[in-house]
N, C-alpha and C positions, 0 to 999 in steps of 0.2 A: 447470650441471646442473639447477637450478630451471625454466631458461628451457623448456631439451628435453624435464623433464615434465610442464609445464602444457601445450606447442603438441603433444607425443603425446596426453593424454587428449584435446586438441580436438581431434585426428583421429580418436581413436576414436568420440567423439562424432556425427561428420559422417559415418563410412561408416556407421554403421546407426543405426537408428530411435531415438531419444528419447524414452522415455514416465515421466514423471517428473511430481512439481511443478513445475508450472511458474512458479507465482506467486513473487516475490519476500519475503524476510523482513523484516519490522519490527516492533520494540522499541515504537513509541510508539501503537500498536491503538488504544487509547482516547482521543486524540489526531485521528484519521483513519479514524475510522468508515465515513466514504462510500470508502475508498479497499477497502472489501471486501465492502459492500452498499450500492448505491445508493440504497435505499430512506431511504437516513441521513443526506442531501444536506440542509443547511440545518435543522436539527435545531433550533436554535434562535430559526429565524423570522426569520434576516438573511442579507443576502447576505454569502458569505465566498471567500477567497481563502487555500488554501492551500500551499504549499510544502515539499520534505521532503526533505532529503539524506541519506544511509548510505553510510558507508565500513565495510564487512564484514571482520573477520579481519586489523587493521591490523597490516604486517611478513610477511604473506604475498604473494608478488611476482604480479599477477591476480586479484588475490580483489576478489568483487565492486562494484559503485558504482554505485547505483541513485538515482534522482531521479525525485520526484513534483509534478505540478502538479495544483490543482483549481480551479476555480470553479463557484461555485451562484446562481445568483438565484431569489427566490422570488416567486410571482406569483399573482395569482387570477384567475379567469374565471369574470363569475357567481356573484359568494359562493363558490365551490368554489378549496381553496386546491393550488396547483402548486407544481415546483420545475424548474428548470431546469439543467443545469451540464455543464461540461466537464474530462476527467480527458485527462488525459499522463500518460504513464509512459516513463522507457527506464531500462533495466537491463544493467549491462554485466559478463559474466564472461569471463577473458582474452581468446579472438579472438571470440567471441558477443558479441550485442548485440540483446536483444529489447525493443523499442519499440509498446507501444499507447495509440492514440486512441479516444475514448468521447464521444458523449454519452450524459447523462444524465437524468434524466426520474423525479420522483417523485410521486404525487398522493398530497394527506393528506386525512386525512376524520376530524375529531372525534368518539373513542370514551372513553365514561367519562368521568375526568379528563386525558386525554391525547391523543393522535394517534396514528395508524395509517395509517402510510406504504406504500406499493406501488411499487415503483421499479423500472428497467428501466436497464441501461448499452448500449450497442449502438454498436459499430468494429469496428476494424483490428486484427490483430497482425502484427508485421513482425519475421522473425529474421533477422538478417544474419550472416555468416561470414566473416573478412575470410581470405583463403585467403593472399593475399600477401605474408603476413606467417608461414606456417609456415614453422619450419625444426628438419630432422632431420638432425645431422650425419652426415656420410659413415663407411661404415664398408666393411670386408670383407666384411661379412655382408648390404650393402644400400647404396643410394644412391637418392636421391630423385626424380632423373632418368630421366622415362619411367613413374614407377608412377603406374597410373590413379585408385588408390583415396586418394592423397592430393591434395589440394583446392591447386592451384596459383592461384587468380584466386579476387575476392569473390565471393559468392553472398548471394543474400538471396530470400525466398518471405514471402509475406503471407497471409491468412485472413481470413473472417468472423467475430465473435467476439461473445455477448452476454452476458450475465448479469443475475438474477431476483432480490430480492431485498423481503421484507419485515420492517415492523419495527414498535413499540409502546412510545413512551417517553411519561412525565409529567414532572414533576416530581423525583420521587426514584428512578425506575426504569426502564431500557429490557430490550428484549430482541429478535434478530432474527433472522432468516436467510437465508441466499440461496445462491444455485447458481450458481457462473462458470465460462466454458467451457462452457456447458450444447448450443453448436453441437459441440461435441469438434473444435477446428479441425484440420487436420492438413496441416499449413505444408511444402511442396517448398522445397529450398533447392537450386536448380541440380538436380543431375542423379544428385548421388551418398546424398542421405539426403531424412529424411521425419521431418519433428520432430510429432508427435502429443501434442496437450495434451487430458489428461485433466479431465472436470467434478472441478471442487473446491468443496466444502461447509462455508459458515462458519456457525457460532454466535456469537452476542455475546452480552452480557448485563450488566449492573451494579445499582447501587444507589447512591444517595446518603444516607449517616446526617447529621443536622444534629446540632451542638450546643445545647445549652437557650440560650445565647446567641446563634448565630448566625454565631460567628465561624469556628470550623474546621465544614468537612464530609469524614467519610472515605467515599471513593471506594471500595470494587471491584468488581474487574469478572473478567471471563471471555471469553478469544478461545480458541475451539476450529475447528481447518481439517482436514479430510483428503479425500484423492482415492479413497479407499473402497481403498489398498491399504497408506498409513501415514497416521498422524495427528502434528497436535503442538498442545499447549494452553502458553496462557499467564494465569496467575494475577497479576493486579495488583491492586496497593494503593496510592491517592491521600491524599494529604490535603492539605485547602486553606484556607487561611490570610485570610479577610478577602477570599474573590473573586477574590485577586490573586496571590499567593505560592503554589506549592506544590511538594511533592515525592514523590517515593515509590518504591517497590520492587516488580520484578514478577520471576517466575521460569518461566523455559522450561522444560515438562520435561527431563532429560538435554542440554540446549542452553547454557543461561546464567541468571546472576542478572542484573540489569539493575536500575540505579540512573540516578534520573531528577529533572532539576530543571527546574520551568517558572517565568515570571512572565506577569504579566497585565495590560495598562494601556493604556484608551482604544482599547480594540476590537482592541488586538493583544496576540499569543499567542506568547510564543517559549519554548522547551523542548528541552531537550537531556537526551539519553541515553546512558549509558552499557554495553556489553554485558561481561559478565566474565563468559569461555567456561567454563564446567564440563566440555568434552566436549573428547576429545582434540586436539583440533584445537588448546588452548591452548598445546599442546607445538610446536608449529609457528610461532603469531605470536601476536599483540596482542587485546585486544577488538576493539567493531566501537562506532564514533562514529553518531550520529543527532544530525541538527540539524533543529528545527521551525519555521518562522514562517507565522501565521496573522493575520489581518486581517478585522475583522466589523464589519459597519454596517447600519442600515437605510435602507431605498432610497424610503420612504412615510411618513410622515407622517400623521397625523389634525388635522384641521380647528382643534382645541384646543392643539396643542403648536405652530403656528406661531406667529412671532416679529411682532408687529406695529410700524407705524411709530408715532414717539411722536403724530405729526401727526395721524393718524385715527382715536386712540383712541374 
């Protein structure tokens, strides 16, 4: 019974138009900044390498599993400083499976105390439908054979897709915005639908409070998204432990609480989140698993931090 009403709503889904969010959900926002404004690429002046997996709604049989890749290098040209990177994305909900490619592009220019980034994402989106895989058992009232408006064979359709984003961080404070989707792609899949992605509008924002010693700073922050027809925010709270330890608690509106633990050591970042569904859906399965890993280094050097030989001192 499960199986026959996840592969009917994907049929519903395939004979008419999809106009929805399209973007996928994640728990770890402040974590993956550039994964929803570009302009937020190398934030901290090294090249990094991120990685991001979610399993949504675990005990639910189809429910989503989304994987993220990034990379950024940062670079100048002429004292003016640049970023460089590339995002992956694929996202998979039962027979759907939407996959985008990006680069990315962000130029900073020293304001105040901080930077002011300008960033640009610019790809592909690819939704695919795998058809071969539907099945509506046979009844009296219908059979499968011969109806036009169910999807017998894969289909897949692809699009232009960019996104605008800027942003303003120091030291103890960022804040940004940006506009993805801003071409409104609207992706053919075969012959029988027309998947139409709506511009989506992020806000970010945080703070960093230090301690009089240095050792904890709390973290929060603010991710607000909507496609000008719903919205959802998410409210989180960090604390971090010596640079290296931390944890904390964010809350989805009507969605979930989310409990989160990261460590920190030698330019890598791994962090794990927890979703605990507040919304009816937890009557159905399990939370939703997030895993992090991130890796930061610098790619340059200054003339003084080289290592010299004992020989030509």
């Amino acid at each position: 019974m499960k199986k026959f009403v996840v592969i009917l709503i994907s049929s519903v889904f395939i004979i008419s138009s999809a106009k929805a969010q399209f973007d996928p959900q994640f728990s770890q926002n402040m974590n993956f900044l550039s994964l929803s404004n570009p302009a937020m690429i190398s934030m901290d002046g090294k090249a990094n390498i991120m990685g991001l997996n979610r399993q949504q709604w675990v005990g639910i049989t189809n429910a989503p599993i989304t994987t993220v890749f990034n990379l950024s290098l940062p670079f100048k040209i002429n004292d003016t400083k640049h970023v460089g990177g590339l995002l992956f994305l694929d996202d998979r909900l039962g027979l759907f499976a939407n996959q985008g490619v990006y680069l990315q592009y962000a130029y900073q220019r020293n304001m105040w105390d901080g930077l002011l980034n300008v960033g640009t994402n610019i790809g592909v989106l690819n939704v695919m439908f795998e058809g071969t895989k539907t099945f509506i058992p046979e009844s009296n009232y219908h059979t499968t054979s011969g109806d036009p408006v169910i999807p017998t064979a894969d289909e897949n359709g692809i699009a232009f897709d960019m996104t605008l984003g800027v942003t303003y961080y120091d030291e103890k404070k960022y804040a940004g915005i940006s506009l993805a989707h801003i071409t409104n792609p609207s992706i053919n899949i075969g012959e029988k639908a027309t998947v139409t992605v709506r511009p989506l509008l992020y806000l970010t924002g945080g703070y960093n409070f230090f301690s009089e010693d240095a050792l904890y700073v709390i973290k929060p922050s603010l991710f607000f998204k909507t496609d000008f027809a719903s919205w959802q925010i998410d409210l989180n709270t960090i604390i971090e432990y010596k640079q290296r330890f931390y944890g904390g608690l964010s809350y989805r509106y009507q969605d979930a609480v989310v409990l989160l633990v990261g460590f920190k050591f030698s330019g890598v970042n791994i962090c794990y989140s927890y979703d605990i569904t507040t919304s009816k859906l937890a009557r159905a399965g399990g939370g939703s698993h997030e895993v992090m890993l991130g890796y930061s280094f610098l790619i340059e050097r200054s003339k003084r931090n080289r290592t010299k030989s004992v020989r030509i001192l």
